[in-house]
LUMMI-735074 format. One record per residue: residue in one letter; y, z, x of N, C-alpha, C in turn. Coordinates in pm, whole numbers, plus 32768, in hexadecimal, padded with zeros to 4 digits. Layout:
! LUMMI-735074
AYZXYZXYZX...
END
This chain:
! LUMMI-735074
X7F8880008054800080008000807C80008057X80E87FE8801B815F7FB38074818C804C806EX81CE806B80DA822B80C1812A828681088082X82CE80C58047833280FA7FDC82FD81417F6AX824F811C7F65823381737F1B821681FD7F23X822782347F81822E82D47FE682C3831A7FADX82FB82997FB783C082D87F9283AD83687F25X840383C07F1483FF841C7EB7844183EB7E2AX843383F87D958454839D7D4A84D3839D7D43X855484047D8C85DD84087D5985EF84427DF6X862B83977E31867483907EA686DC83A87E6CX873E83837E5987C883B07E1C87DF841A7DD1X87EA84867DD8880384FC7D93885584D97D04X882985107CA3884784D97C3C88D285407C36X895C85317BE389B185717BD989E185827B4CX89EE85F97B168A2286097A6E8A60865A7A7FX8ACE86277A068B74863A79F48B3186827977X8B57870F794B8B28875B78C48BCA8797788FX8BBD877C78178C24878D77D28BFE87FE7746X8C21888A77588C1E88D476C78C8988FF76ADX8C9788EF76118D0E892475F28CE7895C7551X8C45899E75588C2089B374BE8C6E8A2B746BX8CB78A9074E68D118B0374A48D9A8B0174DCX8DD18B5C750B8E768B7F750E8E638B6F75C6X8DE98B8C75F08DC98B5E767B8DC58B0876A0X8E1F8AA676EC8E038A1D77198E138A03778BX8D7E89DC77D18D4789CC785C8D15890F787AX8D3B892C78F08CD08896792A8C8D88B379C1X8C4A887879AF8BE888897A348BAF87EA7A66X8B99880D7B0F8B4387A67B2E8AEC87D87B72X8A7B87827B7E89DE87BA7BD6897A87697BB0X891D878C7BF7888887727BCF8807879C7BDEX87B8879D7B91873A881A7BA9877D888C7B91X874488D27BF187A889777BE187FF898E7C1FX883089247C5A8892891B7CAF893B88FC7C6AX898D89707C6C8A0289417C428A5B89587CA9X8AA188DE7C8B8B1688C57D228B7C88DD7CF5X8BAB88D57C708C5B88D27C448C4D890B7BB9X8C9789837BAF8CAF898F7B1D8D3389C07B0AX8D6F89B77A4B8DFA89E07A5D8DD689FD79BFX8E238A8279B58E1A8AD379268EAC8AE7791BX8EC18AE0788F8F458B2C786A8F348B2C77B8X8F8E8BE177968F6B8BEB771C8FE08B9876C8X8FBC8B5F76548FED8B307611901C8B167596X90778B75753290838B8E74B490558B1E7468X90098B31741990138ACF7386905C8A5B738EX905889C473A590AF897A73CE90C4894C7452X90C289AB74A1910989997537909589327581X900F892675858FDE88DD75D59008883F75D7X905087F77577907587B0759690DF878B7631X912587CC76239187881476919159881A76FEX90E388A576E5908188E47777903C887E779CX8FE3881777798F7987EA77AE8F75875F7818X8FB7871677EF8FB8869F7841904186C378BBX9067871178D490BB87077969902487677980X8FCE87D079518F8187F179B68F0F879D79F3X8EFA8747799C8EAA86C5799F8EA5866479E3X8F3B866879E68F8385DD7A5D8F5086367B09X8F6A86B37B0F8F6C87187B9B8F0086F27BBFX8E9486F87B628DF687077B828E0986627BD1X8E1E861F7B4B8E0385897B8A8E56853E7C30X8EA085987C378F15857C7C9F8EB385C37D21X8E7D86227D0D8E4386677D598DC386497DA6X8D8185FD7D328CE485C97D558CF085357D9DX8D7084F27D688DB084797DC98DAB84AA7E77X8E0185097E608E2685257EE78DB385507F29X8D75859D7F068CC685A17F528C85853B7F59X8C7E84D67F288C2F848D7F138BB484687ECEX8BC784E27E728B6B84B67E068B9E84397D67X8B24844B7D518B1983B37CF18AF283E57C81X8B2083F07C258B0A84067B948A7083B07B53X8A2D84267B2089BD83D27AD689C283CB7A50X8A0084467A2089E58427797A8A5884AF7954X8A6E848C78EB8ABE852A78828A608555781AX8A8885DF783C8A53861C77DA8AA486817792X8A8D8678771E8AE886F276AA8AB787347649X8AAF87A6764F8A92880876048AA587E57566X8A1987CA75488A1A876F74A68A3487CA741CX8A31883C742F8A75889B739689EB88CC737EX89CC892E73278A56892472DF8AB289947335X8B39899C73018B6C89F772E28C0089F472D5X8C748A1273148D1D89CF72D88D0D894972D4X8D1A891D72388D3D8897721D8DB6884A728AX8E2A886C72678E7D885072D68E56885A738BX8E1588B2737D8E0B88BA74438D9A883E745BX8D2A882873FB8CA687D573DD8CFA875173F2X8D3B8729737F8D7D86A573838DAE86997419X8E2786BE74198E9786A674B08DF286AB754CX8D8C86F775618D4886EA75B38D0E8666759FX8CFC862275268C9985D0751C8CE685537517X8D60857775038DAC84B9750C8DDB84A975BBX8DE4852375FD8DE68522767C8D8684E776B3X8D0D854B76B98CAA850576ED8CA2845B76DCX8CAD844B76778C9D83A876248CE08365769BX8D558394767F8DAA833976C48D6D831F7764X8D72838F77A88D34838978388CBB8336783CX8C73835277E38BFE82E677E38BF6824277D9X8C59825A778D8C7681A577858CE7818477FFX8D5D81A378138DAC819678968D3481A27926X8CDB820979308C9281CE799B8BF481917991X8BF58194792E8B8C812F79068AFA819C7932X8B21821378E38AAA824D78F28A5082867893X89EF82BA7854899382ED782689AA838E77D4X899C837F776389BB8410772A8945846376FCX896784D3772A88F88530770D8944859176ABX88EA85BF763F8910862975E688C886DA7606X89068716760D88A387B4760988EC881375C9X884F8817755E8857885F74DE889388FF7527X8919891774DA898789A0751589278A1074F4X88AD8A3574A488748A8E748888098A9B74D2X87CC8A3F7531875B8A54757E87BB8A8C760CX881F8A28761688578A6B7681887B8AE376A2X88AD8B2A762688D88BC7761488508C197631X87D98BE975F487558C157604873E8C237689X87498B9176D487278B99774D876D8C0077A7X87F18C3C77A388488C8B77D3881C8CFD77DDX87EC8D437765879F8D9F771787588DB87792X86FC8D59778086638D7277DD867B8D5F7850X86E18D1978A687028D52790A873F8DDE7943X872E8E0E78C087858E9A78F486F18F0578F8X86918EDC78C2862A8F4278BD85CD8F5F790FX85E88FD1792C85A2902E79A684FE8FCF799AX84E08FC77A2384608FAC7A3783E28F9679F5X83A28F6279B383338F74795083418FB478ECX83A78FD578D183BB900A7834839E8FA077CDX836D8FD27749834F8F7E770883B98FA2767BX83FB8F15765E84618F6775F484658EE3758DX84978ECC751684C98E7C74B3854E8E5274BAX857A8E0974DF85ED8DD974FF86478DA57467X868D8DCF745486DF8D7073C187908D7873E1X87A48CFA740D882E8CD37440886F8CFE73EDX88DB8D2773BD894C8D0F734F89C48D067362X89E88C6B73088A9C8C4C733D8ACC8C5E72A7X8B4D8CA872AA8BBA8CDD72508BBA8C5071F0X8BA48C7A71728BE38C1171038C268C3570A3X8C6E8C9570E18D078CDB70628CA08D32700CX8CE98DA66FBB8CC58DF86F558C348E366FB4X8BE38E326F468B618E5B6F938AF18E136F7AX8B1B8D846FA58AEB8D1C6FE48AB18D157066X8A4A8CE170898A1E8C92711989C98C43711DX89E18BC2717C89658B84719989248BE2720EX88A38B9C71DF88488BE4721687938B97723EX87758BE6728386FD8B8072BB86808BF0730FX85EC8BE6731785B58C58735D85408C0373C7X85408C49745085098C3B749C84AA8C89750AX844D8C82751384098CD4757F84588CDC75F4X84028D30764C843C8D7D76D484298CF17743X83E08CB8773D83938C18777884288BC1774FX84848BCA76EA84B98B5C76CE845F8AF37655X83FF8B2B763083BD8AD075D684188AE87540X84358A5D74F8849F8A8F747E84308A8D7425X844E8B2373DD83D38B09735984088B1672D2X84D58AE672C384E38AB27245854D8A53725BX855B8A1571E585E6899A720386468A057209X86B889C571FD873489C371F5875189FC7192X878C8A68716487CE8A7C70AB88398AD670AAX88818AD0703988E68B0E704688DA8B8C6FB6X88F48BF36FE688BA8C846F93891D8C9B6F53X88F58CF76EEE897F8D796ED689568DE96EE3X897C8E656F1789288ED46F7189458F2D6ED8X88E18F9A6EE888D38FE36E7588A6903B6EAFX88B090B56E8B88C891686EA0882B917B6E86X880C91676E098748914F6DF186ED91236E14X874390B26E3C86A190426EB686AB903E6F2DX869F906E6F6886AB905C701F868E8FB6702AX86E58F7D704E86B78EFC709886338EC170E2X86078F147107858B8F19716A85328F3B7146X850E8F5A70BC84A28FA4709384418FD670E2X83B68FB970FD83688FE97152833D8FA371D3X83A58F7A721C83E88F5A727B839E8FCE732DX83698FB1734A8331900873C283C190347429X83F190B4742D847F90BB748B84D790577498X852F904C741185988FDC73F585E79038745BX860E8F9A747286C18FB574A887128F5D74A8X87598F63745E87F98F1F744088438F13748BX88588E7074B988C58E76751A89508E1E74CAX89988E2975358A348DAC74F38A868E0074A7X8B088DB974738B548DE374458B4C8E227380X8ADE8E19736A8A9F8DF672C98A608E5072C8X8A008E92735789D98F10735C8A638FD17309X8AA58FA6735A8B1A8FFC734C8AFE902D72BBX8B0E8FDA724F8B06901071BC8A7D904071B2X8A28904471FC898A9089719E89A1910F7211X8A079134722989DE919572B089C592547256X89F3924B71FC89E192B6719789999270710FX899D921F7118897291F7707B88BE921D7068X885B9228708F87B8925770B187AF92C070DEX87E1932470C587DE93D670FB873893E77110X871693DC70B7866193F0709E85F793867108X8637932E714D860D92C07174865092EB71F8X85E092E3729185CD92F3730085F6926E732BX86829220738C867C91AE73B386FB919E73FDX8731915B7446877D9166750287F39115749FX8859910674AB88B690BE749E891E90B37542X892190257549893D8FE575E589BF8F8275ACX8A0F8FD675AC8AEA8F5C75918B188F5A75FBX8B2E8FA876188B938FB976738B4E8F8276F6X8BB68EFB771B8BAF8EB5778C8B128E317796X8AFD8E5477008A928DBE76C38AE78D687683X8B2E8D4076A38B8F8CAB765C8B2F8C5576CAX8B2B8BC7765F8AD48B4176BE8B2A8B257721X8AD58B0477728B1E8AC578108AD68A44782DX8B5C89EE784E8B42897E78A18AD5898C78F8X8AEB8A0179618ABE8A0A79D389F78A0879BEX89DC8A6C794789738A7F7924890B89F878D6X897789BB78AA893488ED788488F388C678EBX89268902797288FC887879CF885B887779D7X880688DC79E3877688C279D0875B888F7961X8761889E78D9873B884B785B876D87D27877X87EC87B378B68810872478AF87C986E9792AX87A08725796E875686BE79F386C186AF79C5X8695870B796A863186EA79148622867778DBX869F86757852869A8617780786AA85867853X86F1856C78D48711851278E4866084C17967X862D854E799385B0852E79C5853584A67941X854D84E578D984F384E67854855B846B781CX85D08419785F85FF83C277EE863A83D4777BX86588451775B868E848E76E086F7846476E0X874683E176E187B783BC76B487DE83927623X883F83D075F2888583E1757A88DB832E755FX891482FA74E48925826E74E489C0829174D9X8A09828A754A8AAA8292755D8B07828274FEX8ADF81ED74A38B2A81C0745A8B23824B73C9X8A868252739D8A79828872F08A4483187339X8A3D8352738A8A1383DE73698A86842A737DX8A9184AD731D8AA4851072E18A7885A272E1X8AF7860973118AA28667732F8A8286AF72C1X8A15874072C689E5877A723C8A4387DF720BX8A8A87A871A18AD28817717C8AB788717143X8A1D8867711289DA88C070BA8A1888FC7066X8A5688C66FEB8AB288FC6F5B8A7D89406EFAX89DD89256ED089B3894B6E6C896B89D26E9FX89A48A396E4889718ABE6E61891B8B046DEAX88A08B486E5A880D8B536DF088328BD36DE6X883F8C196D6A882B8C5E6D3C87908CAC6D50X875D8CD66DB386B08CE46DE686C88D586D70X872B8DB66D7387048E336D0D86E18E2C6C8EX86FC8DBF6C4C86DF8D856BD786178D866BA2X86218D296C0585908D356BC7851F8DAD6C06X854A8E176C6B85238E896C5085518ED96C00X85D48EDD6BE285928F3B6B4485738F1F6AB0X85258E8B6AD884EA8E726A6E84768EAE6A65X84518E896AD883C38EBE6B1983C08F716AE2X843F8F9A6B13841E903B6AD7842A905C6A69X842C900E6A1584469067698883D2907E695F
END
């Protein structure tokens, strides 16, 4: 066999530009694998990421020029969660993608928060992971995952209730993100970690899911995709207390 087939499959280090802006936090990062080389956070009221995001965007890109790295693909934090911060990340990205003629990757904002989660957990612990991002009143989307990162529900968006613990029989839940905050008294009777403070999604934390997705081809179609705004909210308490009467 010829000599090139020995090569390793990714001579060129692949490079991703990550863009989140799913809450009042708005970050970008670059890296790859677990490797992050550039990131830039700043908080951002309701509104403001329009403002915040693309001069930090341009730094990154100004920056990876001057090193000499080469852009492979964007990626942006796909929702759900602030309609407004969702949109403005995702017509950005757009745009960068088509101006350099590159490849878009989407990552679901609730696995990422998950993934954050489980990077924070002590050694072989085994815990239930359930992200939660703020959806006004006592609202959240919401989503649940093992300690592995394995997701074992979609995407949905709740309304939290004083009677049902979210988690029902859930093996050592723990609530992370900003959505956590409201159940932090609400389950007195119910044993379970609540993790806010300093779990807002990060750019920085995409870059392994996105060097994933982009390993696996997971490219999103530039022109028609859309991030999840996840609007319709399930009432889960409903049809348990049907169940109890």
């Amino acid at each position: 066999s010829s000599s090139t087939n020995t090569l390793p499959p990714l001579i060129i280090p692949i490079m991703i530009l990550c863009i989140e802006t799913s809450t009042t936090m708005c970050s970008a990062a670059l890296g790859r694998g677990a490797e992050v080389l550039a990131t830039r956070s700043i908080e951002a009221p309701e509104g403001g990421h329009a403002a915040a995001l693309a001069p930090m965007v341009d730094e990154l890109i100004r920056w990876a020029k001057a090193e000499g790295h080469q852009l492979s693909a964007i990626a942006v934090s796909a929702g759900p969660g602030s309609y407004t911060g969702l949109r403005i990340g995702a017509s950005l990205a757009k745009g960068l993608c088509l101006g350099y003629q590159l490849p878009l990757l989407a990552v679901d904002t609730l696995e990422l928060l998950a993934h954050q989660g489980i990077s924070a957990l002590p050694e072989g612990q085994e815990a239930t992971i359930f992200p939660l991002l703020d959806a006004r009143r006592m609202e959240v989307y919401a989503a649940r995952f093992d300690s592995q990162g394995k997701r074992l529900s979609e995407d949905y968006a709740a309304v939290l209730d004083g009677e049902y613990p979210l988690f029902e029989d859930a093996p050592h839940p723990i609530l992370v993100g900003n959505g956590a905050t409201k159940t932090r008294s609400l389950w007195p009777q119910s044993s379970y970690e609540v993790w806010d403070e300093g779990f807002a999604p990060q750019a920085s934390a995409m870059i392994p899911l996105a060097s994933q997705a982009f390993e696996r081809e997971d490219f999103v179609d530039t022109a028609y995709w859309t991030p999840n705004y996840l609007k319709d909210y399930v009432a889960v308490i409903a049809k348990n207390k049907v169940l109890n009467r």
